[in-house]
C-alpha positions as a printed Julia matrix, in Angstrom:
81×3 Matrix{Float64}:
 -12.9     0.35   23.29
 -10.77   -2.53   21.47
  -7.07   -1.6    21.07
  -5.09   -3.2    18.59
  -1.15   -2.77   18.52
  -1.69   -0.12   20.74
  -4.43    2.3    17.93
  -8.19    2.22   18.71
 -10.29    0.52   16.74
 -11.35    3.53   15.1
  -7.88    4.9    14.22
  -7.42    1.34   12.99
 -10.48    1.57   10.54
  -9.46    5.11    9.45
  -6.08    3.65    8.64
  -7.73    1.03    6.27
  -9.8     3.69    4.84
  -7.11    6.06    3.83
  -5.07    3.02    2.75
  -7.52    2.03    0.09
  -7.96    5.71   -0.84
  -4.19    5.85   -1.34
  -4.38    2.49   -3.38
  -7.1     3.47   -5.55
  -4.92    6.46   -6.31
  -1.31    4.69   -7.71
  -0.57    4.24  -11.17
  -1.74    0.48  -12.73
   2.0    -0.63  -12.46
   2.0     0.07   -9.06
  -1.42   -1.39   -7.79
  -0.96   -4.69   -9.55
   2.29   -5.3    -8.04
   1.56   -3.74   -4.45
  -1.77   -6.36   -4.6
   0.21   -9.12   -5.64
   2.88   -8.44   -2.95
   1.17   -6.8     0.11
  -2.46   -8.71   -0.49
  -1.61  -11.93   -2.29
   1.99  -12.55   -0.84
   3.69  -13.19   -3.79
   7.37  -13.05   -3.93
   8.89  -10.61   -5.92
  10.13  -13.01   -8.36
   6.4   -14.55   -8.88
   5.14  -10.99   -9.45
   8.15  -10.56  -12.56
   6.6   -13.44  -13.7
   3.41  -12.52  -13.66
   3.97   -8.77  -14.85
   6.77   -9.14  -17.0
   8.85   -6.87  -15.1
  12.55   -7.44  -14.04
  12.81   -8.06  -10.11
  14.46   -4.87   -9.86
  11.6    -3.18  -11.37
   9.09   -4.85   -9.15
  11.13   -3.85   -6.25
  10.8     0.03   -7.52
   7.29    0.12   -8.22
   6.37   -1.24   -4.9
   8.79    1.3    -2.84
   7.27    3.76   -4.93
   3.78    3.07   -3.81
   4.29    2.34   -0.44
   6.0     5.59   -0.49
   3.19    7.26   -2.16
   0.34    5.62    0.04
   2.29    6.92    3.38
   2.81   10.23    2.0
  -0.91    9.83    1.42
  -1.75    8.87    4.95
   0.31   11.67    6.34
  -1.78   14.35    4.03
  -5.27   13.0     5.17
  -4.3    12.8     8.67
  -2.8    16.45    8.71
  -5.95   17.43    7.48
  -8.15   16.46    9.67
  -5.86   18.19   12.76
């Protein structure tokens, strides 16, 4: 079995699944400016720019969803305990 940082492969796909799930689940604000951070690596000036929010504001929305998608994580994994 392949380890990576130290999680199976397995774990690791999980992971990626309940990350999307969380994802799919955060408000539009959110999504847009998680993607453009976390996927596109935009800077959070860029993504002001490009959403019209204040950097402060972009800052907030992607604390809240990262927030929101561990929260997430740590619900689907104490489910399946």
């Amino acid at each position: 079995m392949i380890k990576m940082h130290g999680i199976k492969r397995d774990e690791y796909n999980n992971l990626l699944e309940y990350v999307s799930l969380a994802v799919n689940e955060l408000p539009a604000k959110q999504k847009s400016v998680l993607t453009l951070r976390d996927y596109e690596g935009h800077d959070y000036r860029s993504i002001g720019e490009i959403t019209g929010m204040s950097e402060s504001q972009v800052k907030i929305n992607i604390f809240r969803a990262r927030k929101y998608i561990k929260a997430y994580i740590n619900k689907l994994e104490l489910m399946t305990l």
